[in-house]
NUGUDREN-612520 format. One record per residue: residue in one letter; z, y, x of N, C-alpha, C, CB in turn. Coordinates in steps of 0.05 Angstrom, whole numbers, plus 5000, padded with zeros to 4 digits. Glycine has a CB too. Layout:
residues N
A:Z:Y:X:Z:Y:X:Z:Y:X:Z:Y:X
...
This chain:
residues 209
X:9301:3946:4183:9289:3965:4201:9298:3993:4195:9258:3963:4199
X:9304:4012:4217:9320:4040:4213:9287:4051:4210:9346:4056:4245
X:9278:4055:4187:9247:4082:4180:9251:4089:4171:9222:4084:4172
X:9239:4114:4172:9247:4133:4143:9237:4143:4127:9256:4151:4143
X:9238:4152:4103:9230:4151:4079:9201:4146:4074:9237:4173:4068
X:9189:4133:4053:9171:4125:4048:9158:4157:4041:9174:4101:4028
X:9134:4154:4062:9106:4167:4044:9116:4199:4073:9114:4175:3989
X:9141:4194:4093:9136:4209:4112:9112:4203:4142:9163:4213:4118
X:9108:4223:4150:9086:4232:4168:9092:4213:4195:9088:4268:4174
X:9069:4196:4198:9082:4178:4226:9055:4185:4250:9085:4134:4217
X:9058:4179:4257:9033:4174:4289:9035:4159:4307:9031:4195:4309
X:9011:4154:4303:8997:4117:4318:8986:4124:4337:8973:4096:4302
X:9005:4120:4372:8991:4129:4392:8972:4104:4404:9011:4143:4413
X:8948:4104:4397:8932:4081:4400:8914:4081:4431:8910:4081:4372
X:8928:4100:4450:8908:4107:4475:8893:4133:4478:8887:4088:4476
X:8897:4134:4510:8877:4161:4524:8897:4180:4506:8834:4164:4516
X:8912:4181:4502:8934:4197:4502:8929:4213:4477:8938:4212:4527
X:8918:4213:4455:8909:4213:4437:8931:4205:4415:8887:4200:4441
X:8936:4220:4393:8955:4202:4377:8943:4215:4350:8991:4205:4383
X:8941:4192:4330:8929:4193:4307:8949:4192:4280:8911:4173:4309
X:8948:4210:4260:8970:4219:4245:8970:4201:4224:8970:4246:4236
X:8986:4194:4208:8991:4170:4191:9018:4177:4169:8998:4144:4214
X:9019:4156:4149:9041:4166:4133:9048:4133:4132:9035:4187:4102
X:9075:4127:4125:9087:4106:4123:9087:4098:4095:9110:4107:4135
X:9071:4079:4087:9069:4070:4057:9085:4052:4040:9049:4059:4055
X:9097:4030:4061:9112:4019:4046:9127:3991:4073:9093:4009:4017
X:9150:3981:4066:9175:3971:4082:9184:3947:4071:9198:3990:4082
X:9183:3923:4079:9181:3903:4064:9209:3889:4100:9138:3890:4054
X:9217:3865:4097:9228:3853:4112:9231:3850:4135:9225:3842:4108
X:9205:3845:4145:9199:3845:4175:9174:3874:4185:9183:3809:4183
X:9157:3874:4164:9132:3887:4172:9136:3914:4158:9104:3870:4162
X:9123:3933:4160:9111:3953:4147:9094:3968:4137:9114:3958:4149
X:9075:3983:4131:9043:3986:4126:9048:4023:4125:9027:3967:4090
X:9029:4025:4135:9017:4052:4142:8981:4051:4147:9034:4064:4171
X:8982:4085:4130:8951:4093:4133:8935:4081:4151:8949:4118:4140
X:8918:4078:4153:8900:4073:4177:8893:4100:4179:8873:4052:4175
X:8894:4111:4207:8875:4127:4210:8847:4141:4203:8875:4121:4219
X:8839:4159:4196:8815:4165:4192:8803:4153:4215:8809:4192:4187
X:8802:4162:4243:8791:4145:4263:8774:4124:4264:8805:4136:4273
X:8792:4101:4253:8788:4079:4249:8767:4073:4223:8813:4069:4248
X:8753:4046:4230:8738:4040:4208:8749:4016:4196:8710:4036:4215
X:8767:4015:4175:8776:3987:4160:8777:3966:4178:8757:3977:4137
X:8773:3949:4174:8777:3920:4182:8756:3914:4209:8770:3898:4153
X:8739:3933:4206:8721:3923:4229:8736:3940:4262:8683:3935:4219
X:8758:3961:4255:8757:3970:4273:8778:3953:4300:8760:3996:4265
X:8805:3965:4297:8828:3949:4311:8826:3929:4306:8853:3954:4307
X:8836:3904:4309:8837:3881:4305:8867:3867:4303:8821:3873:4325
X:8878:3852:4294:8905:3849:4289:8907:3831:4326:8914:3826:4252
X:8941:3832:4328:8941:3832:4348:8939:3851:4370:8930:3821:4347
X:8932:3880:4372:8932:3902:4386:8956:3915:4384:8913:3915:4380
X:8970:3921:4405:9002:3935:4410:8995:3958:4419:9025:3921:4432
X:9014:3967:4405:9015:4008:4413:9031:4019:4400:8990:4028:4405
X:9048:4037:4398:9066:4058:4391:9067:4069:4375:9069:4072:4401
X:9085:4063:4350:9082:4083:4322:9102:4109:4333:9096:4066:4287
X:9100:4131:4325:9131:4145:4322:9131:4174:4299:9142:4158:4358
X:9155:4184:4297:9159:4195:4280:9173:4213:4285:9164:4185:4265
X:9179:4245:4269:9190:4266:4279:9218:4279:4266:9169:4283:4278
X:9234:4261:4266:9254:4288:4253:9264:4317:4272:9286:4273:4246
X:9273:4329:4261:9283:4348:4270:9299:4344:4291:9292:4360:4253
X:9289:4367:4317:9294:4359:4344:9295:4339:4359:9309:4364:4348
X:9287:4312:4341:9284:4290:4353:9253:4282:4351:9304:4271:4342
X:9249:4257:4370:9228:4240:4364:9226:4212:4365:9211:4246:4377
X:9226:4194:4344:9234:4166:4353:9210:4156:4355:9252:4150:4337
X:9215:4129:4372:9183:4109:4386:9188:4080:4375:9180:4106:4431
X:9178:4071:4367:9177:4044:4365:9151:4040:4370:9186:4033:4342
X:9151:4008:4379:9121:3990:4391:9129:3973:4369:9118:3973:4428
X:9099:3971:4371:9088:3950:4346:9068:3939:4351:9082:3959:4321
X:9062:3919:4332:9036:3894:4339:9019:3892:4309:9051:3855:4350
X:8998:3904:4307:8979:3908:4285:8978:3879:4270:8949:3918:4296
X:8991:3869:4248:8992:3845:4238:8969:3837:4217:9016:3843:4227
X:8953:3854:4206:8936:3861:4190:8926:3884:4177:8940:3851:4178
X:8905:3879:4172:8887:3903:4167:8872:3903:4131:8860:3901:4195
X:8883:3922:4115:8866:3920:4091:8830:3915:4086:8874:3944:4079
X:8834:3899:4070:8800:3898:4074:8787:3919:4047:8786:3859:4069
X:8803:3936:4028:8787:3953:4018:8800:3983:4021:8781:3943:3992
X:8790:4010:4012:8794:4021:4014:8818:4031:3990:8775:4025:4021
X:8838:4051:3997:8846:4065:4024:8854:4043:4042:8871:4088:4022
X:8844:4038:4063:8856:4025:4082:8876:4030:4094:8844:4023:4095
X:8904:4017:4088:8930:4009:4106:8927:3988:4129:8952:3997:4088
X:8948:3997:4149:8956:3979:4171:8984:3963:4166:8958:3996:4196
X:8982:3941:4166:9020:3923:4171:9022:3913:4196:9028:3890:4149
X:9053:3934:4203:9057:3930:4229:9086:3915:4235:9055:3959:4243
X:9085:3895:4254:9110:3891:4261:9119:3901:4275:9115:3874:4268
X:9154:3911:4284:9160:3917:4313:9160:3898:4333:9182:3928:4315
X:9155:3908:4348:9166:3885:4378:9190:3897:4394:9138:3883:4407
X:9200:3915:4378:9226:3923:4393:9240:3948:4372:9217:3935:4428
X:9270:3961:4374:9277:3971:4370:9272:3996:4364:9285:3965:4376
X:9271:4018:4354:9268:4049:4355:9277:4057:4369:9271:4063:4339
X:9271:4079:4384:9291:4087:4408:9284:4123:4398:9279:4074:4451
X:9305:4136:4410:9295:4167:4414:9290:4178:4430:9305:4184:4408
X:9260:4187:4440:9241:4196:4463:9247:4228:4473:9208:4194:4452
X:9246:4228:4495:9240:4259:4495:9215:4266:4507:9261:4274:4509
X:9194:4248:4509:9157:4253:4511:9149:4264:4496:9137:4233:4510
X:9135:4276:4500:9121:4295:4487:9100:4284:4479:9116:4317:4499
X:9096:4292:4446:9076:4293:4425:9055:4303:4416:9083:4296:4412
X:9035:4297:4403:9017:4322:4407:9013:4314:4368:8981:4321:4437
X:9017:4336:4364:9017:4339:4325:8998:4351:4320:9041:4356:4306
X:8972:4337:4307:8960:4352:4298:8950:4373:4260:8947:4337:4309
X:8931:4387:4272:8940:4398:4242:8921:4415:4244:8971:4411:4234
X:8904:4427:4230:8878:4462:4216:8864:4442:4205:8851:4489:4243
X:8837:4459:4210:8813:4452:4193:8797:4466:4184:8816:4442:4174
X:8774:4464:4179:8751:4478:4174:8739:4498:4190:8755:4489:4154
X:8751:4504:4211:8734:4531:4236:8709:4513:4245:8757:4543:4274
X:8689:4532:4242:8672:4527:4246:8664:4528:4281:8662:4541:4228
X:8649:4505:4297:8660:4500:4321:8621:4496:4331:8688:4468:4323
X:8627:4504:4356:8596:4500:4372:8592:4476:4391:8591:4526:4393
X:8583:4459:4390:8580:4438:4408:8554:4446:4434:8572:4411:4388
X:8555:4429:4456:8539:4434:4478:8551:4401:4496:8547:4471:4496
X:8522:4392:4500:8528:4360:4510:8502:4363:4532:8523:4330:4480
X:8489:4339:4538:8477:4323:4554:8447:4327:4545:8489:4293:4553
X:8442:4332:4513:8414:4335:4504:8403:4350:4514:8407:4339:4483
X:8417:4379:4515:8404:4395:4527:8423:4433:4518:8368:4386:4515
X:8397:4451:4534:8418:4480:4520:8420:4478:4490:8402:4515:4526
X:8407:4469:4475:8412:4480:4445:8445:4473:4440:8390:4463:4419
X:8459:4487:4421:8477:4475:4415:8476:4466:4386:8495:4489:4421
X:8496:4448:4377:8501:4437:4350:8525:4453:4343:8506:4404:4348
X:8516:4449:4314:8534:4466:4299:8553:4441:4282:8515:4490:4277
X:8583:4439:4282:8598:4426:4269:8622:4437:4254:8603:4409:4285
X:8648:4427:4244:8659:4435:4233:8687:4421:4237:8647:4436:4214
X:8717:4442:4249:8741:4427:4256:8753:4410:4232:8763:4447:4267
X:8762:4383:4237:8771:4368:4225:8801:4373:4234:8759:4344:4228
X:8811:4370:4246:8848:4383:4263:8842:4376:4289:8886:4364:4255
X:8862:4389:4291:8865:4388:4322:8895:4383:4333:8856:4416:4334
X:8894:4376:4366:8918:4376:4383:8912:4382:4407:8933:4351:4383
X:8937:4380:4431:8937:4391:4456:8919:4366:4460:8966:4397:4473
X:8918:4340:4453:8896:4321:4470:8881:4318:4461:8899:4299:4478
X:8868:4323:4422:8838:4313:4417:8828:4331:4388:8837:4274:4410
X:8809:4340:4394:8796:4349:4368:8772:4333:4358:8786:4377:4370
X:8783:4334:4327:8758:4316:4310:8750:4339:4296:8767:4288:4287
X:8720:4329:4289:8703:4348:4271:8687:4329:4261:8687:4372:4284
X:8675:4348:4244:8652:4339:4228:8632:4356:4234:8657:4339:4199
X:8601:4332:4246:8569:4341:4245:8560:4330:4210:8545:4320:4277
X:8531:4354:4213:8506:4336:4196:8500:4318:4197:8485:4340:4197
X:8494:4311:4234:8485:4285:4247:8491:4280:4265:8465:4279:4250
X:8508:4254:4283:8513:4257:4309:8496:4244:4326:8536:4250:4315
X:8472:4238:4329:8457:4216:4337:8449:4229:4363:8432:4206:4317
X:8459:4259:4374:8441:4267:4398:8466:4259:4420:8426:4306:4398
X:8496:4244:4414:8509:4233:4430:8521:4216:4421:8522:4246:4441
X:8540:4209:4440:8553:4175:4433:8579:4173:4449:8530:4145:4447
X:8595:4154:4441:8626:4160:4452:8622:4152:4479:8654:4141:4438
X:8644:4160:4503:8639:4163:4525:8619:4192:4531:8629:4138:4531
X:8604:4206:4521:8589:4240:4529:8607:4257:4532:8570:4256:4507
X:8604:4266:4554:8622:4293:4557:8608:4315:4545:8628:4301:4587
X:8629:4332:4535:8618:4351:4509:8635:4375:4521:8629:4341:4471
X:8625:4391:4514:8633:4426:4510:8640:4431:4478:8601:4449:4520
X:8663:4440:4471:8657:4444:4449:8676:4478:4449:8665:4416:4429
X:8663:4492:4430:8675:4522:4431:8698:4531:4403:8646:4544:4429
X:8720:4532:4392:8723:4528:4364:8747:4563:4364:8739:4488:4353
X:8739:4561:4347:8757:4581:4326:8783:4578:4324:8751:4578:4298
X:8805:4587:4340:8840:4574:4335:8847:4599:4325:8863:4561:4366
X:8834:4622:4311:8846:4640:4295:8847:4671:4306:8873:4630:4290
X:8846:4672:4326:8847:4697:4336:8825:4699:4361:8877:4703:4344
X:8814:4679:4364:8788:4683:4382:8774:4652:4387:8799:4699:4416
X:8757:4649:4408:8735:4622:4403:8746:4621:4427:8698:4621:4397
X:8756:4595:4422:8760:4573:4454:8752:4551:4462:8782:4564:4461
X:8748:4550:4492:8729:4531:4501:8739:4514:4508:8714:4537:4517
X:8736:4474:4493:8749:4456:4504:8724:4436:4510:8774:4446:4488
X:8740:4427:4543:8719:4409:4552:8734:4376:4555:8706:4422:4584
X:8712:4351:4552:8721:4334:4541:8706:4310:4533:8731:4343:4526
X:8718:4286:4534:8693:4266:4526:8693:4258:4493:8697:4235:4545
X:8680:4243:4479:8670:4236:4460:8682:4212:4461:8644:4239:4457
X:8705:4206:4438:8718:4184:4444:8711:4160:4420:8748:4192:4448
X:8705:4177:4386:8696:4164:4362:8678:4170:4354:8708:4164:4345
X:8657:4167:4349:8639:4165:4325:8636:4148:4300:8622:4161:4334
X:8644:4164:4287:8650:4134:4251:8629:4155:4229:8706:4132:4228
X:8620:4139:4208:8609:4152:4181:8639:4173:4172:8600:4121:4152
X:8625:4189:4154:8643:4219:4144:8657:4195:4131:8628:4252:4121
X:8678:4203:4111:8693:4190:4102:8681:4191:4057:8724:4205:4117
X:8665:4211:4064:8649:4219:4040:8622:4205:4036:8643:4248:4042
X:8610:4199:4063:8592:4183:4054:8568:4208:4078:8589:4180:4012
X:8577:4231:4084:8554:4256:4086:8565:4265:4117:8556:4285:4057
X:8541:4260:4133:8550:4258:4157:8569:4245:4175:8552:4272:4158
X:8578:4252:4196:8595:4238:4204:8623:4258:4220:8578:4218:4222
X:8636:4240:4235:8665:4249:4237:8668:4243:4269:8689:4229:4215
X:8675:4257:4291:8670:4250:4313:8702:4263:4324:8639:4262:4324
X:8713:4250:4351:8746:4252:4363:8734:4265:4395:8770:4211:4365
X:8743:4279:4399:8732:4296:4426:8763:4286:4437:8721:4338:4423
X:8766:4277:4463:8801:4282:4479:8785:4293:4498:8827:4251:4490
X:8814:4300:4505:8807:4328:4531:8841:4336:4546:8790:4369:4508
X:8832:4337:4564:8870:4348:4573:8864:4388:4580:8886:4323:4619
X:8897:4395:4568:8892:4425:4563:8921:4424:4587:8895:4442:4524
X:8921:4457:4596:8954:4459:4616:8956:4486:4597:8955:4466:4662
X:8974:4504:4602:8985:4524:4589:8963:4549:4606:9024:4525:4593
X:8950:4570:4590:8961:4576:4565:8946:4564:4538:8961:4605:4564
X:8922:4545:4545:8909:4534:4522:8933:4518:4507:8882:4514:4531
X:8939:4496:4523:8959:4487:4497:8975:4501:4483:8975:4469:4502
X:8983:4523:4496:9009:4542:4484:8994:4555:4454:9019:4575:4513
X:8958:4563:4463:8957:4573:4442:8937:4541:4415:8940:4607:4451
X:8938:4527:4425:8936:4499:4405:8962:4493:4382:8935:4470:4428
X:8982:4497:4400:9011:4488:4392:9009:4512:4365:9041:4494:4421
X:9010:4539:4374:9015:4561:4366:8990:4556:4330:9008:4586:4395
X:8965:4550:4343:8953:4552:4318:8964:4531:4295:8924:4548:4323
X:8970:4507:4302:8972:4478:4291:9000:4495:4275:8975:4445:4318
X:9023:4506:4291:9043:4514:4279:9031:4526:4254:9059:4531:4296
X:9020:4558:4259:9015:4561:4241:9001:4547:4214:9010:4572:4250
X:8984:4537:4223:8968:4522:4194:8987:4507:4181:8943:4500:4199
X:9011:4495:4191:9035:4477:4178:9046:4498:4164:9058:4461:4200
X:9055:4524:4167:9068:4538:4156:9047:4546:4129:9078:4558:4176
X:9022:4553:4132:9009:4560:4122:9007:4543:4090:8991:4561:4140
X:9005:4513:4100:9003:4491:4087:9020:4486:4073:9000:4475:4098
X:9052:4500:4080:9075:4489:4069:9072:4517:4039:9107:4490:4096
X:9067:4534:4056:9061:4559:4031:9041:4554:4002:9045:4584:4049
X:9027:4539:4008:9002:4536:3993:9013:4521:3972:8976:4521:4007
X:9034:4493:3983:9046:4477:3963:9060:4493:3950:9061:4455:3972
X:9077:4506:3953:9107:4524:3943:9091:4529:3913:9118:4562:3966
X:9066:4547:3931:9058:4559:3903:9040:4548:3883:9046:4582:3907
X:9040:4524:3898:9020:4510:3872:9044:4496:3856:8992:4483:3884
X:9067:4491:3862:9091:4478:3850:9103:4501:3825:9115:4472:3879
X:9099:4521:3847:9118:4546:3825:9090:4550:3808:9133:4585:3844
């Protein structure tokens, strides 16, 4: 199989146009294993047997391969082993990369005017995850308002409620908003996500040096 290097950045476009970030763990004959998603809940979630699109980013390119979920780890960290069902090809569709964290974000749903207060998990042009206290005043499928912080002012994305899973800590939970954006919101999504990569790449440098 043409993949590349172990332990680089992949994305599992699993639907609703949504693509969930992943790293490639390890490359064996036929199959291969990658992260599960935060998204996802272990073994109970996807089910082996489900086809969908891994791909990956080199520079100026983007390659696609389809794959068929062959198994699922049953403890934690949870990996996926995927087969291909076809070749890698190089796409020129467009991706949505996500990447921030921590802006603090306003929710507004169906309960009523109050809003909830949550917290950005990353983001992309098609879905933001965050983290509540509690999510029990909605459920996937709610269309949500949510208001967040991309750095230079509070923007408003509207959108349905696509996950609800336990935090990954044990303390609260972790919820996937998709939503479709046109320019200039995505321009300035792209723009923030850039930045925080750069930001991110800085942080390593200097914890290395």
């Amino acid at each position: 199989m043409d993949l590349p290097e172990i332990g680089t950045p992949m994305f599992l476009a699993l639907g609703d146009g949504v693509n969930f970030r992943s790293r490639l763990e390890s490359v064996d004959s036929e199959t291969f294993s990658v992260t599960a998603p935060l998204e996802t809940t272990g073994p109970d979630g996807f089910l082996p047997g489900y086809e969908f699109e891994v791909f990956w980013v080199p520079p100026r390119s983007r390659i696609v391969m389809p794959v068929v979920l062959k198994a699922v780890s049953e403890h934690a960290p949870f990996c996926w082993t995927l087969l291909p069902t076809s070749e890698p090809v190089i796409s020129n569709r467009r991706e949505f990369v996500r990447g921030g964290g921590g802006a603090p974000i306003r929710l507004f749903g169906e309960w009523g005017q109050q809003y909830l207060q949550g917290q950005m998990l990353d983001i992309s042009e098609g879905g933001l995850r965050f983290w509540v206290p509690d999510a029990s005043a909605f459920k996937v499928g709610d269309d949500m308002r949510a208001l967040v912080w991309l750095g230079n002012g509070e923007t408003e994305l509207k959108g349905k409620v696509y996950t609800v899973r336990p935090a990954e800590d044990g303390a609260g939970q972790e919820v996937v908003l998709i939503f479709r954006t046109v320019d200039p919101l995505s321009q300035m999504i792209r723009q923030y996500v850039i930045a925080w990569e750069i930001g991110e790449r800085r942080k390593a440098r200097e914890q290395q040096g």
